[in-house]
SEKELUM-568138 format. One line per 8 residues: number of its first residue (from 1); their letters; for each residue x, y, z of C-alpha. Coordinates in steps of 0.25 Angstrom, whole numbers, plus 5000, padded with zeros to 4 digits. Example, Ala and Ser with C-alpha at 12.3 -4.5 7.8 and 13.67 -1.06 7.14 Angstrom:
2
1> as> 5049:4982:5031; 5055:4996:5029
END
This chain:
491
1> xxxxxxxx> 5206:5010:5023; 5209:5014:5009; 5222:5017:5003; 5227:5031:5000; 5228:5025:4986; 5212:5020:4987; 5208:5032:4994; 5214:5042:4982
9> xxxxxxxx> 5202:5037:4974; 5190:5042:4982; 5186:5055:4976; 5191:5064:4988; 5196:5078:4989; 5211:5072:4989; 5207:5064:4976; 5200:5075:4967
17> xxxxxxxx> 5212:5077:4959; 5213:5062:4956; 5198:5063:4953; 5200:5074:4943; 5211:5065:4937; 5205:5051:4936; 5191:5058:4930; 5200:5065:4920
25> xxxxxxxx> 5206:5053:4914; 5193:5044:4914; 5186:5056:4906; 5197:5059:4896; 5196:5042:4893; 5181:5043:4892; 5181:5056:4883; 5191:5050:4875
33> xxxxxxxx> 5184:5036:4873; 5172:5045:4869; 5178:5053:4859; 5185:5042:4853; 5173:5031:4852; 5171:5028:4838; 5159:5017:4840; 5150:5016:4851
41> xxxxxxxx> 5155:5003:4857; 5166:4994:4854; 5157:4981:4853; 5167:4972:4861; 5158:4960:4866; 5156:4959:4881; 5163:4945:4882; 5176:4954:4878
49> xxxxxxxx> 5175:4964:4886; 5171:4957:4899; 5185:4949:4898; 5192:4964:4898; 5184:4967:4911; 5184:4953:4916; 5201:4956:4914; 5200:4967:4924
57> xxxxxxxx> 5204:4965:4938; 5197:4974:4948; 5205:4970:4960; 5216:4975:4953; 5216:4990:4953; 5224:4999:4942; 5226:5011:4951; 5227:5018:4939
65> xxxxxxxx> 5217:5029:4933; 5222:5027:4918; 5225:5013:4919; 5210:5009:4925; 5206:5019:4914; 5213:5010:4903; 5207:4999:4909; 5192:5005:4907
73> xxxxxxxx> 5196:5007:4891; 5197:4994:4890; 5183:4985:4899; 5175:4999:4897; 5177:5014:4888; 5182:5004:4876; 5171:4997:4875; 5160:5005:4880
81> xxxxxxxx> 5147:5008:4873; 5147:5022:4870; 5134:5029:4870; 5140:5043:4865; 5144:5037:4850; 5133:5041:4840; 5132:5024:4836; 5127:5021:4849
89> xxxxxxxx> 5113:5019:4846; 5108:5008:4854; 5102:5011:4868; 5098:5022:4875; 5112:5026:4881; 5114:5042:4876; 5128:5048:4875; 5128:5059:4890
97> xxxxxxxx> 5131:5074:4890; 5144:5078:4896; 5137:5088:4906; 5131:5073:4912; 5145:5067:4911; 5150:5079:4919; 5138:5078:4929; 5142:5059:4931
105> xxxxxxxx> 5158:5065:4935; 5152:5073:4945; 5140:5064:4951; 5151:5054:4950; 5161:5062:4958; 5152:5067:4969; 5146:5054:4969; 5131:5059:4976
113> xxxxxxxx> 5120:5048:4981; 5108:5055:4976; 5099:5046:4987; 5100:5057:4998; 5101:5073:4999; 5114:5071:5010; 5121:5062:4998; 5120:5073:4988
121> xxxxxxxx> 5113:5087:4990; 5113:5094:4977; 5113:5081:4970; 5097:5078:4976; 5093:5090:4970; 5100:5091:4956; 5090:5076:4955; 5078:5084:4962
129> xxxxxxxx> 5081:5095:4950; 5082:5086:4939; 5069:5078:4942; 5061:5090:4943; 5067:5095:4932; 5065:5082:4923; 5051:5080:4929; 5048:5094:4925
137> xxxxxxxx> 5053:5093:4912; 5042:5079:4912; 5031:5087:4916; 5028:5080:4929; 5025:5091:4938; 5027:5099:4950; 5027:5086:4959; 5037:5078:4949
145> xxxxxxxx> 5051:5071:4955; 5059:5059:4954; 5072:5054:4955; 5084:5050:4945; 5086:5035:4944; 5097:5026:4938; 5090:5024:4926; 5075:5023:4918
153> xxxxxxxx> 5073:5007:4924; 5074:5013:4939; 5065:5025:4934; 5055:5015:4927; 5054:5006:4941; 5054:5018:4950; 5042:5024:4942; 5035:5010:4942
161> xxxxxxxx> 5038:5007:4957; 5031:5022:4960; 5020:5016:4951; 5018:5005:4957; 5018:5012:4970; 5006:5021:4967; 4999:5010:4962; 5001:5000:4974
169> xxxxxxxx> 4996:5013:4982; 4982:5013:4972; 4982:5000:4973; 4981:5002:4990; 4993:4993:4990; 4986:4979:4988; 4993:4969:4989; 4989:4964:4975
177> xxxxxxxx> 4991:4978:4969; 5005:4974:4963; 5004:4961:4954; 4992:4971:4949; 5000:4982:4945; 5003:4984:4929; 5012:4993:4922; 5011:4997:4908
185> xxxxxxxx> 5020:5000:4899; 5023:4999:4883; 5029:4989:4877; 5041:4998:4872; 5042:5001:4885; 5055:4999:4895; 5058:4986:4900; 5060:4992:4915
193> xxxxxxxx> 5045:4993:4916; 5044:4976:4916; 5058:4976:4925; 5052:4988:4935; 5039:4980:4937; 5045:4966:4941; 5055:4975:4951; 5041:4981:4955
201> xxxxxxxx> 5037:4968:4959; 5024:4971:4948; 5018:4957:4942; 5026:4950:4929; 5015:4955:4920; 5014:4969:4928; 5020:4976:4915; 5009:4980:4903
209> xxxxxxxx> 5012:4981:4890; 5005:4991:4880; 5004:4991:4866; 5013:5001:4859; 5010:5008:4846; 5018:5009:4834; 5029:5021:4840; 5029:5010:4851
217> xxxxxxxx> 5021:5019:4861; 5011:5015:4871; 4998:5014:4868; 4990:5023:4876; 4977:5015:4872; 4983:5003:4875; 4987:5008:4888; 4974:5010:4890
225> xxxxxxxx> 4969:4997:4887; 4982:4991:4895; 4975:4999:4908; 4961:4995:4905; 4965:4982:4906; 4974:4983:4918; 4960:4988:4925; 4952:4979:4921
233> xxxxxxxx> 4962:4967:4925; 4962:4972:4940; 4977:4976:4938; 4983:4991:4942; 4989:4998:4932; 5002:5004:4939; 5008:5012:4930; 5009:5015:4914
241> xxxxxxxx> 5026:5016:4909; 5026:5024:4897; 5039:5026:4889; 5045:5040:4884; 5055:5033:4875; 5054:5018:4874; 5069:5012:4873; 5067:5004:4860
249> xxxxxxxx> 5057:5014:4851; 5059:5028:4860; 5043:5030:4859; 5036:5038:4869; 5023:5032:4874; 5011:5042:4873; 5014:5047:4886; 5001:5056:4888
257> xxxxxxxx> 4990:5047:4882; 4997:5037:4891; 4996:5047:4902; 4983:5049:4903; 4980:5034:4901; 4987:5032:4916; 4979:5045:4922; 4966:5038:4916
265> xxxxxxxx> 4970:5024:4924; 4978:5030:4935; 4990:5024:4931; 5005:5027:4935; 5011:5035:4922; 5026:5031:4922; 5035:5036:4909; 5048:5029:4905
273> xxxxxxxx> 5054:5041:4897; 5068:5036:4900; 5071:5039:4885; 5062:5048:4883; 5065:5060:4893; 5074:5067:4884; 5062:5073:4877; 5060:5079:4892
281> xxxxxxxx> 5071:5089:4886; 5069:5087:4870; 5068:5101:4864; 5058:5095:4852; 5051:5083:4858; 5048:5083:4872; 5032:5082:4869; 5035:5068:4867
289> xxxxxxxx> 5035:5065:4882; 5024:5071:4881; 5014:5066:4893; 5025:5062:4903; 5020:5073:4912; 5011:5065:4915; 5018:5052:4922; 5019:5047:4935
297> xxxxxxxx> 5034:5045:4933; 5044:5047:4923; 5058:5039:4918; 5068:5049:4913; 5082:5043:4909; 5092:5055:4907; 5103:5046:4902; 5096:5044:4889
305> xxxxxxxx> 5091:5056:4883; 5096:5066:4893; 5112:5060:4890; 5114:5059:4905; 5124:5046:4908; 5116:5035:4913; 5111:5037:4924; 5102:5047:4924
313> xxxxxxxx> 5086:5045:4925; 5076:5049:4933; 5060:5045:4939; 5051:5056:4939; 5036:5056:4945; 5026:5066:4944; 5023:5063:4959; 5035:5066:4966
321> xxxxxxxx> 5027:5058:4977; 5029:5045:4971; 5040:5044:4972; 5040:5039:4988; 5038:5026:4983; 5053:5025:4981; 5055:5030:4995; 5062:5023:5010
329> xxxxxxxx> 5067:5030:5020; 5081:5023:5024; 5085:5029:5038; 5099:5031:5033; 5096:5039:5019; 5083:5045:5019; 5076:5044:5031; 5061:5049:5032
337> xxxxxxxx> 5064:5061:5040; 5074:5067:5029; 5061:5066:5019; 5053:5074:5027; 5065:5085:5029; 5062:5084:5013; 5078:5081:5011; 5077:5077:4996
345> xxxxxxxx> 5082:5062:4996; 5082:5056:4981; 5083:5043:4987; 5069:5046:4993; 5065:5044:4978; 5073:5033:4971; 5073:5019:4970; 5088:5020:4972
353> xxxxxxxx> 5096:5025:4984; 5111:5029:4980; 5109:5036:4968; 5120:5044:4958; 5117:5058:4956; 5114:5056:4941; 5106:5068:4940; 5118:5077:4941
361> xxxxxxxx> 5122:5074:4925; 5108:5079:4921; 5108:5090:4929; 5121:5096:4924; 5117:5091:4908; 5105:5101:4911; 5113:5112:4916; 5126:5111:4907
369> xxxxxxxx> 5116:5107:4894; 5103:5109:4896; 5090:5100:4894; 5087:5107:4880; 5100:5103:4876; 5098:5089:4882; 5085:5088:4874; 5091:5093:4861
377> xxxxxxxx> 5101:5081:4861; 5089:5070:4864; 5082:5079:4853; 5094:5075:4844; 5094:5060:4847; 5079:5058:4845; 5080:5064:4831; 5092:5056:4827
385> xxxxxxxx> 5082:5042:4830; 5072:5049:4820; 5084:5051:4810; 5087:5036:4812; 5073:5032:4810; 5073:5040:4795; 5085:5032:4793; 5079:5019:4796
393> xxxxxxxx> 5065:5022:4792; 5072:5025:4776; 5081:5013:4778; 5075:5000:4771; 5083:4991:4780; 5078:4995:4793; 5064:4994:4798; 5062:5006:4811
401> xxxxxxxx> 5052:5002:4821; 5047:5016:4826; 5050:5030:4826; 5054:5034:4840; 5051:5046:4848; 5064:5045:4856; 5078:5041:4849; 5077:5026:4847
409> xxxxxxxx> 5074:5018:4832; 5070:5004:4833; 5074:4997:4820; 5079:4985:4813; 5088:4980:4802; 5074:4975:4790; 5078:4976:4775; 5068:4970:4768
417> xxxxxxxx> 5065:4955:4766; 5073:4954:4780; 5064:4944:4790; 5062:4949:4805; 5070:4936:4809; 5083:4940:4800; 5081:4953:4804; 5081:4952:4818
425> xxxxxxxx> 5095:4945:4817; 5100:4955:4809; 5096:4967:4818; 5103:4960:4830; 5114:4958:4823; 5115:4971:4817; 5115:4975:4832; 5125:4967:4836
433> xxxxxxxx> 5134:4968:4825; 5134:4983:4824; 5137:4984:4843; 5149:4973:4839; 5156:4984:4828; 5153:4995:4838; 5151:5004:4827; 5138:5007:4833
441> xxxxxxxx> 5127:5002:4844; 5112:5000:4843; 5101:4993:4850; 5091:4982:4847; 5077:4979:4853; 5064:4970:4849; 5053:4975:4842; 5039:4966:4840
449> xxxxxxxx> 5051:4955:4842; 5060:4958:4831; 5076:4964:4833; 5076:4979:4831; 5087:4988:4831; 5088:5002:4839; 5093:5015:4840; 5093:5024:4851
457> xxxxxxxx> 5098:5038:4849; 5104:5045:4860; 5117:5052:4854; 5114:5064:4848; 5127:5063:4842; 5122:5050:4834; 5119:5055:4817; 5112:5051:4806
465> xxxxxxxx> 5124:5046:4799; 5126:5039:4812; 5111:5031:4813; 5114:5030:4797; 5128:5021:4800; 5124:5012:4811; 5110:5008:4802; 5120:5006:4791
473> xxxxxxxx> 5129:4996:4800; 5117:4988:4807; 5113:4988:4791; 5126:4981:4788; 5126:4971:4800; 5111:4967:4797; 5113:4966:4783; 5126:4957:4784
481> xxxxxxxx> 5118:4948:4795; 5106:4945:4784; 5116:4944:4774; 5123:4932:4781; 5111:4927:4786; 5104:4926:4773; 5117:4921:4767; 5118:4909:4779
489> xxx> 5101:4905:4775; 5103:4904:4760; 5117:4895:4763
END
């Protein structure tokens, strides 16, 4: 049996007192750190930091709130990658709302398992409400649902395995049916549509590449002629994954051109709007998603452009039907019998069993704040990426690759007379130089095989004079690599 020592720390009627205390302090250190963060990260190198934790001896309690407090200054907050500071332009990682914040401490605190009613009551049908709300807000009908998930992969794989399903179904479950099956997508498109068909058990070459054009959008007519060839092949197409929002260039794929290619060939419509499901909400640019009214199923990430904490995303369907493929009966949980009393058991949707009630932070970011005001933040971060893309497109020394739709910019470190080889090595380590000052964070990708640099815009509190600096510094660092490097070739 516990100790009364042990026991004190179960959140219990005894110990709500000590509750209100400890979360107390760990707020007033975390405000604090906020207020006071003057650069996005510290850019200490992991081999540093893993000999602080390495140092910390876990069988060795400190049975002391502010002591164990200290101790996280030190192996975590010092060192963390702030998201909130307007330098922080690297990933798609937004600063949160505080009505969200408020609604972790409580989900946290309560602690409900969103797999069945008798785990959580109230809980099942704040998700229930925000699905229908979300796919009403999509477009997708009276007979619309879906589920939250941990993230835009597990949304991605659970739209693809219902695919798959209803193609297996078509196919009258052949037993050569699968290594048939093919799934199209773009080549800006995420990289869970590859890892979501190997975990499918699809064929290596199951995934189709189509052309993009120069907004790096799918081609509609090139999907075409991607499906004409599938027929033709004696292959099934399974299902088309367009993107509302690409990570790298934030384009949105023609989405009803491209519907109505898959209503011509009968083919699964799946939309990765991860990203770009804050335009569900944008005052000023929610024609954009046009055409995702359309889809079979849906990926929405709210802790990107909703600034929920992560986790907080969600798989909707147009046919709530589909979603049995995701179903078992466990004696135990959700036996047959408690479906047809229709007890609403979420598990009875999700690829995953015990599940956080992460829908609490949206709901209660709706009903403090409000979608428009929701929208009118990711209206403010979108128009900051069109700032930055004046700033590069004016600036000699920068080449942009596109202008996006969403917040992102794709660009690189090219003066002229600067060769793509030299170039490449600079941009890298542009990059990493500017990470180590942590004066400020951005990301990198490939583009047509050369190094590129990116920005993604997720803080509205990020300015001009903001974009203006960091290009200045990556500038600098760029500049200073040529520099040597030239230096180093004509010794």
């Amino acid at each position: 049996m516990p100790d009364s020592a042990a026991r004190e720390h179960l959140l219990t009627n005894r110990s709500a007192d000590r509750y209100r205390r400890m979360l107390a302090q760990a707020v007033d250190r975390v405000a604090t750190r906020v207020a006071g963060t003057e650069r996005p990260c510290t850019g200490i190198a992991p081999e540093h930091l893993e000999l602080e934790i390495a140092a910390v001896d876990l069988d060795r309690p400190l049975a002391d709130v502010g002591g164990a407090l200290d101790e996280l200054e030190d192996v975590y907050l010092r060192d963390a990658v702030y998201f909130h500071h307007p330098r922080y332009l690297a990933h798609l990682n937004c600063p949160v709302v505080i009505p969200a914040l408020l609604g972790e401490a409580v989900l946290s605190a309560v602690n409900s398992s969103l797999d069945t009613w008798d785990q959580s009551a109230g809980g099942t049908l704040i998700e229930r409400s925000l699905i229908a709300w979300t796919a009403r807000r999509a477009g997708l009908g009276p007979a619309a649902d879906g589920v939250f998930t941990s993230g835009g992969s597990q949304s991605n794989l659970q739209g693809l395995l219902l695919a798959r399903e209803e193609a297996l179904a078509a196919a009258g479950a052949r037993a050569d049916a699968l290594p048939r099956l093919r799934v199209f997508t773009s080549a800006a498109g995420h990289f869970s549509v590859q890892k979501s068909a190997k975990l499918l058990g699809l064929a290596a070459d199951a995934v189709v590449i189509v052309d993009v054009d120069e907004r790096r959008r799918m081609r509609p007519d090139a999907l075409a002629a991607r499906l004409r060839e599938c027929r033709e092949r004696g292959l099934v197409a399974m299902a088309v994954c367009a993107t509302a929002g690409t990570t790298d260039f934030g384009s949105v794929d023609p989405l009803a051109e491209i519907a109505l290619e898959c209503a011509e060939s009968g083919v699964w419509l799946h939309v990765d709007a991860a990203y770009g499901c804050g335009l569900l909400v944008s005052p000023t640019r929610r024609h954009r998603l046009d055409g995702i009214e359309q889809a079979d199923s849906v990926t929405v990430d709210y802790h990107k452009s909703f600034f929920q904490p992560v986790s907080s995303s969600a798989l909707l369907v147009r046919d709530g039907r589909t979603l049995r493929h995701a179903t078992y009966h466990a004696d135990y949980l959700n036996p047959a019998r408690a479906a047809e009393r229709r007890i609403p058991n979420q598990v009875d949707k999700s690829l995953q069993t015990t599940r956080r009630f992460d829908a609490l932070k949206l709901w209660l970011t709706l009903r403090i704040m409000g979608p428009d005001a929701i929208g009118a933040l990711f209206d403010e971060v979108v128009d900051r990426a069109e700032t930055a893309g004046d700033l590069l497109a004016a600036d000699p020394r920068f080449e942009v690759v596109t202008r996006s739709q969403l917040s992102t910019v794709v660009f690189r470190y090219l003066p002229a007379g600067l060769d793509d080889d030299l170039a490449d090595a600079a941009n890298l380590h542009a990059r990493e130089s500017l990470a180590a000052s942590g004066a400020a964070v951005v990301a990198a990708t490939r583009v047509d095989g050369r190094h590129f640099l990116k920005f993604t815009l997720l803080n509205p509190e990020t300015t001009s004079e903001d974009i203006e600096a960091v290009l200045e510094l990556i500038a600098e660092h760029a500049g200073r690599f040529v520099d040597a490097h030239t230096a180093v070739t004509a010794a």
